[in-house]
Residue frames as a rotation matrix with the C-alpha (Angstrom) as fourth column:
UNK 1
-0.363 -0.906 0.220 -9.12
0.586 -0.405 -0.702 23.91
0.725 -0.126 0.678 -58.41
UNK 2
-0.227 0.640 0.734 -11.67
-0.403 -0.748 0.527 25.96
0.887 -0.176 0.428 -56.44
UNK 3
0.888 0.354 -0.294 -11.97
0.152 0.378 0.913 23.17
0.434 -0.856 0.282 -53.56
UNK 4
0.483 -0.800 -0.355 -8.04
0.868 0.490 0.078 22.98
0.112 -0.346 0.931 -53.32
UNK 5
-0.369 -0.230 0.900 -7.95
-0.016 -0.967 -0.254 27.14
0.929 -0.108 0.353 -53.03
UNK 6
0.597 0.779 0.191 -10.86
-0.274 -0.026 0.961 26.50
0.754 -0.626 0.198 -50.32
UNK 7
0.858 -0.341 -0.385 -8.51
0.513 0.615 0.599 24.03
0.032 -0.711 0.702 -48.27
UNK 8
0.047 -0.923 0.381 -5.44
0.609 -0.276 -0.743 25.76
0.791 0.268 0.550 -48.66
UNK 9
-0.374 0.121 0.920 -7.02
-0.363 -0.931 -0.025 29.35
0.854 -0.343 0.392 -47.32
UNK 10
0.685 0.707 0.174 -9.08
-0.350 0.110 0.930 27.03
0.639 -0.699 0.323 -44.52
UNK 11
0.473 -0.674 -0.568 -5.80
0.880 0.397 0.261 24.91
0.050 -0.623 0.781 -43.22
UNK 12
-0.202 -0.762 0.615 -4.15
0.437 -0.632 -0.640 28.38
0.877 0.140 0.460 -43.53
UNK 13
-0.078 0.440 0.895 -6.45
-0.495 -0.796 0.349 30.32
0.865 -0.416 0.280 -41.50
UNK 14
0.964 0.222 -0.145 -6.41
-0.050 0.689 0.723 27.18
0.261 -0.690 0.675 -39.13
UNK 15
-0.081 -0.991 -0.106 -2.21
0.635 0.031 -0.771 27.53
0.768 -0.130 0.627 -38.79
UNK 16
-0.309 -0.725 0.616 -2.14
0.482 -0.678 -0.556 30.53
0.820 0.124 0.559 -38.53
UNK 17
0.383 0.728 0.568 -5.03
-0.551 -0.314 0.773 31.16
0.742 -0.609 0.281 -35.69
UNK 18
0.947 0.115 -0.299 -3.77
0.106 0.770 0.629 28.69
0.303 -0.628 0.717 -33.84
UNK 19
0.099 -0.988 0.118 -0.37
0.767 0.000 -0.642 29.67
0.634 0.154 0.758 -33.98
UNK 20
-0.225 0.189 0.956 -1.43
0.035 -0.979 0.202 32.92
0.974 0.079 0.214 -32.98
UNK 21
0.741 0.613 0.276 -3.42
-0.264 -0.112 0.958 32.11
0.618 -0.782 0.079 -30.33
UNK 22
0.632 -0.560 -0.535 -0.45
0.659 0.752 -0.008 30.21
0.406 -0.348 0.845 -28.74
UNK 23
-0.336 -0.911 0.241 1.80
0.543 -0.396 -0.741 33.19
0.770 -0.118 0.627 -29.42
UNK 24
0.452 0.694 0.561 -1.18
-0.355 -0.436 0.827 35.18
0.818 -0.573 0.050 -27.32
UNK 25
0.863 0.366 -0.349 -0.81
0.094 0.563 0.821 32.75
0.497 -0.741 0.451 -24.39
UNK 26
0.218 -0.973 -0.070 3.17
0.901 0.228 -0.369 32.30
0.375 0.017 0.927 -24.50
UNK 27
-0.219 -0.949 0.227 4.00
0.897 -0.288 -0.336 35.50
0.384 0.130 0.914 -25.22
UNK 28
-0.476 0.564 0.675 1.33
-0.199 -0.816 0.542 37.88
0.857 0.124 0.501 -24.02
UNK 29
-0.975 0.218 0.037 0.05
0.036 0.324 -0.945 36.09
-0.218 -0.921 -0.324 -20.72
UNK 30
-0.169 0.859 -0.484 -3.17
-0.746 0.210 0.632 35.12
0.645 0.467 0.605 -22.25
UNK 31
0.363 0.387 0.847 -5.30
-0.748 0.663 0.018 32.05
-0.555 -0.641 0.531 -20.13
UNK 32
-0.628 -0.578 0.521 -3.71
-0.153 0.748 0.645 28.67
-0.763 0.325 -0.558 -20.35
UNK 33
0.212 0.637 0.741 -7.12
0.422 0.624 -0.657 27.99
-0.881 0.452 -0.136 -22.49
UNK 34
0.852 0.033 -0.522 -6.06
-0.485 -0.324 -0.812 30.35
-0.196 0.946 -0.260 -25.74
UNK 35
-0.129 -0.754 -0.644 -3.17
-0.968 -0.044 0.245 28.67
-0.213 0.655 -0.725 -25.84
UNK 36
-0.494 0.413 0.765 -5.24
0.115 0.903 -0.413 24.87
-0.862 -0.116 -0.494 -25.72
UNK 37
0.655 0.734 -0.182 -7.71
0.046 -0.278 -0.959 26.49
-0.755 0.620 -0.216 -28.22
UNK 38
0.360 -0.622 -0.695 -4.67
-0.859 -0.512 0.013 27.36
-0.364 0.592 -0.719 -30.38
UNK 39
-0.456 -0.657 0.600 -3.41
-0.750 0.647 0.138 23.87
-0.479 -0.388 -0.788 -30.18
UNK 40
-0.366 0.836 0.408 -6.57
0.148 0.485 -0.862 22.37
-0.919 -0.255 -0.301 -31.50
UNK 41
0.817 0.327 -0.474 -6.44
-0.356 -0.360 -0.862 24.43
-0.453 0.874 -0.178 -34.49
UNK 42
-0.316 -0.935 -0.160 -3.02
-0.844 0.200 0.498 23.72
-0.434 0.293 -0.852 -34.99
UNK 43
-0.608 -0.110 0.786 -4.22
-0.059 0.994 0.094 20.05
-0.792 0.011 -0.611 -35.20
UNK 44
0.397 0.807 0.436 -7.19
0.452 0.241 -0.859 20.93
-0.798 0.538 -0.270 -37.50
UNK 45
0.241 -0.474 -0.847 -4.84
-0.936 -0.345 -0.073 22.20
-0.257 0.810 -0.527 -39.85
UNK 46
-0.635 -0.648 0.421 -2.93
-0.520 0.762 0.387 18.90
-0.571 0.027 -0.821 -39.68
UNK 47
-0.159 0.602 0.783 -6.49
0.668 0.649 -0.363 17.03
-0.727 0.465 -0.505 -40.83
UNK 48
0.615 0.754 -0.232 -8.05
-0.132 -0.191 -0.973 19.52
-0.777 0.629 -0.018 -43.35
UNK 49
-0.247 -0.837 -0.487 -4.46
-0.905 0.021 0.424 19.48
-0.345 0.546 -0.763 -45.34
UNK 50
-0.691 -0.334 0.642 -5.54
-0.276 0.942 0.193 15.73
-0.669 -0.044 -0.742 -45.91
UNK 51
-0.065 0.678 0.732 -8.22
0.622 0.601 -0.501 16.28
-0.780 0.423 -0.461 -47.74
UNK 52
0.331 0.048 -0.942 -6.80
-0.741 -0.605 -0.291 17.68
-0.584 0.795 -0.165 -50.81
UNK 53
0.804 0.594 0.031 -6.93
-0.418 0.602 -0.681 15.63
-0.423 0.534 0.732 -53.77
UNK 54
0.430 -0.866 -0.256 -3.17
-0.902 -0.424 -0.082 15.86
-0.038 0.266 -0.963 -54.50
UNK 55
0.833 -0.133 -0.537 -1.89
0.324 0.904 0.280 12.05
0.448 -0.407 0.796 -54.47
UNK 56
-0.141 -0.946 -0.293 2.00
0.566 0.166 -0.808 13.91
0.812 -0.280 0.512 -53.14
UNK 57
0.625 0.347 -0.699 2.02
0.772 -0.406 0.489 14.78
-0.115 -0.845 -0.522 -49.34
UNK 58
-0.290 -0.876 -0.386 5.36
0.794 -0.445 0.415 16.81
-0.535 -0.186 0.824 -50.16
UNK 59
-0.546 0.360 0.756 3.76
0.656 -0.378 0.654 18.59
0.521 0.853 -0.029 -53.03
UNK 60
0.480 0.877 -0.032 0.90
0.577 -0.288 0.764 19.53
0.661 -0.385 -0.644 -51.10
UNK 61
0.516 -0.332 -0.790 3.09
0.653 -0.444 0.613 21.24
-0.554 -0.832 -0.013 -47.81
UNK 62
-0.620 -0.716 -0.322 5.29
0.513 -0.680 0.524 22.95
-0.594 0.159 0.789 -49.92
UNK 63
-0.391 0.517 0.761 2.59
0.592 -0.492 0.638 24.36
0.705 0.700 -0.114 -52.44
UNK 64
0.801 0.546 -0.247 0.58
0.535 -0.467 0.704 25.41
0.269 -0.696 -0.666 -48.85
UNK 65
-0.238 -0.838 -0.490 3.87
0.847 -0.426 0.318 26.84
-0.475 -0.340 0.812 -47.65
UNK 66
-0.538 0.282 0.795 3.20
0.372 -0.767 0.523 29.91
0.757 0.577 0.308 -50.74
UNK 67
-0.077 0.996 -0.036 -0.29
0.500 0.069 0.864 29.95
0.863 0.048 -0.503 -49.45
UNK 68
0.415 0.183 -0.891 0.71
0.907 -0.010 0.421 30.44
0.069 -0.983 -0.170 -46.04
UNK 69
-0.669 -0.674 -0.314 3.24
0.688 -0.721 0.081 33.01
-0.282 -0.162 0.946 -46.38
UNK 70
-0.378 0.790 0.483 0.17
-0.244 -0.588 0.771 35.40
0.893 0.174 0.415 -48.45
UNK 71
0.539 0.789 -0.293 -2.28
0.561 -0.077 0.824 34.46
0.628 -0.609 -0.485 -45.73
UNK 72
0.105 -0.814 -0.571 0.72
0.958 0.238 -0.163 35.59
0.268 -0.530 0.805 -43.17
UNK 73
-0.888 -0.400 0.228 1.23
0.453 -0.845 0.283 38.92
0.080 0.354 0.932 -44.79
UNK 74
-0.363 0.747 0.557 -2.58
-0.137 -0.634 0.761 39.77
0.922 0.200 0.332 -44.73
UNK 75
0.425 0.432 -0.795 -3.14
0.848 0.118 0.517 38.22
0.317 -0.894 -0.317 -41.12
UNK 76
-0.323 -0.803 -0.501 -0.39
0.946 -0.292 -0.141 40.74
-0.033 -0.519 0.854 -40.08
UNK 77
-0.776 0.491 0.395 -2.19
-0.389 -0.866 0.314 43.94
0.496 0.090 0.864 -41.89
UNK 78
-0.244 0.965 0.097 -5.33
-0.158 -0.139 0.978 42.53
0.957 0.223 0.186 -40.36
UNK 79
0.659 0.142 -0.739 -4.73
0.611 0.472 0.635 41.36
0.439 -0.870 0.224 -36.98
UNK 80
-0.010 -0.705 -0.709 -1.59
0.883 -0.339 0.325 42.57
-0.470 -0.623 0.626 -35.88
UNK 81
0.857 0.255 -0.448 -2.21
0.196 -0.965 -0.175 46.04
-0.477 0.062 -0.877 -37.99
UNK 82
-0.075 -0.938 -0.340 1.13
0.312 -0.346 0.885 45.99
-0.947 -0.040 0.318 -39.58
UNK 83
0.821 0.084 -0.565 0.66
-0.480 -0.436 -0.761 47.68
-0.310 0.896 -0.318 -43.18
UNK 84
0.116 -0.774 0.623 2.99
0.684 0.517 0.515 45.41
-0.720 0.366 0.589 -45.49
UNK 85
0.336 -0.117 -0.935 5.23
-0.632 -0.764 -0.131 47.49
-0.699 0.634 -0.331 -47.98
UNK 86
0.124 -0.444 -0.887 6.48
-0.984 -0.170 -0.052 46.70
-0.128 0.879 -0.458 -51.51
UNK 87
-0.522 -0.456 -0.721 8.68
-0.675 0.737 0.022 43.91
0.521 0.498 -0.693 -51.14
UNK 88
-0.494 0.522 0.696 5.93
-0.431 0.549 -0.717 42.08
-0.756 -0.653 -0.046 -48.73
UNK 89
0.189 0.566 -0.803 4.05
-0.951 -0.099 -0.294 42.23
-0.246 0.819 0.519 -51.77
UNK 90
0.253 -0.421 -0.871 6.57
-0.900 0.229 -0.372 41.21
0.356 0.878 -0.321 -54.24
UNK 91
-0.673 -0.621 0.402 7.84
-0.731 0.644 -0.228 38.42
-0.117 -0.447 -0.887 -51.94
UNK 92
-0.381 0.781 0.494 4.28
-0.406 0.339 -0.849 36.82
-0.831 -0.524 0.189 -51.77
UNK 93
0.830 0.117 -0.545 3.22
-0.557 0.189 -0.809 37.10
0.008 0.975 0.222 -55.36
UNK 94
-0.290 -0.678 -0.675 6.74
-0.829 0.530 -0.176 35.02
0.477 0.509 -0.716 -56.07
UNK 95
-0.776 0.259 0.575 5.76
-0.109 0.843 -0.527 32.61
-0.621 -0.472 -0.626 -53.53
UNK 96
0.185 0.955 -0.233 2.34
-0.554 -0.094 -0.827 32.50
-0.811 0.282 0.512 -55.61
UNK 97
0.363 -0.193 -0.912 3.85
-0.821 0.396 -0.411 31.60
0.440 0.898 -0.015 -59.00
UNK 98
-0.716 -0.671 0.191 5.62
-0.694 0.656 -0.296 29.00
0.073 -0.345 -0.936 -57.08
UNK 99
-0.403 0.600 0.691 2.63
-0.406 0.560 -0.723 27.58
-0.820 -0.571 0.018 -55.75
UNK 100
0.494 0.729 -0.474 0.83
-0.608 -0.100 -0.788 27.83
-0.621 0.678 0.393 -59.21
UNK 101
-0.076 -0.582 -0.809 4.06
-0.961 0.260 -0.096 26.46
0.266 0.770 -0.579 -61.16
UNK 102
-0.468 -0.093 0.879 3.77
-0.880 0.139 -0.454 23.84
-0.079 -0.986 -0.147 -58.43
UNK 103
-0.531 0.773 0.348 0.51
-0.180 0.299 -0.937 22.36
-0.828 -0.560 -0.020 -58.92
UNK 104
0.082 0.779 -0.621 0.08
-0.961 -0.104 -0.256 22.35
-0.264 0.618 0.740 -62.41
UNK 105
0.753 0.410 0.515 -0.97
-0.374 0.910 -0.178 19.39
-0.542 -0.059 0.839 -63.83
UNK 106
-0.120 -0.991 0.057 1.69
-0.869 0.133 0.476 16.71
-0.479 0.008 -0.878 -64.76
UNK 107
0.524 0.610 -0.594 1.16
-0.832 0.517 -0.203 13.76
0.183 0.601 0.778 -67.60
């Protein structure tokens, strides 16, 4: 379970940088390269997602979907400075059980 936290938090941090970097370029007049560099990650999100052991691709996007939305909420206090209240929280942690309810194992 410990590799498939690893990949989650690594294709997250690969979205969400890349996403970022894009929004940088787009939306901020950043050089054409942050938003190329962004692009690139985007894609390495696309590949590390593949190597999670899951056998369902749906499973897997929607369980990362949780994942992403936490990573989201802490990129925002960390990067963008925005200080999430309460229901950030609460909203995240439900996404969490989701993920967890998600993923457990299935005979």
């Amino acid at each position: 379970m410990i590799h498939a936290i690893i990949l989650f938090v690594l294709a997250g941090i690969a979205e969400i940088g890349g996403g970022y970097l894009v929004w940088l370029w787009l939306r901020e007049s950043k050089p054409f390269y942050w938003g190329f560099a962004g692009g690139l990650s985007l894609a390495l999100y696309g590949i590390i997602a593949t190597f999670q052991s899951f056998p369902s691709f749906g499973r897997v996007y929607a369980a990362y979907g949780g994942v992403f939305i936490v990573l989201s909420v802490l990129w925002g206090w960390g990067i963008d400075r925005k200080t999430p209240d309460l229901y950030d929280w609460l909203g995240a942690g439900i996404c969490l059980i989701g993920v967890a309810i998600m993923l457990l194992p299935r005979s």
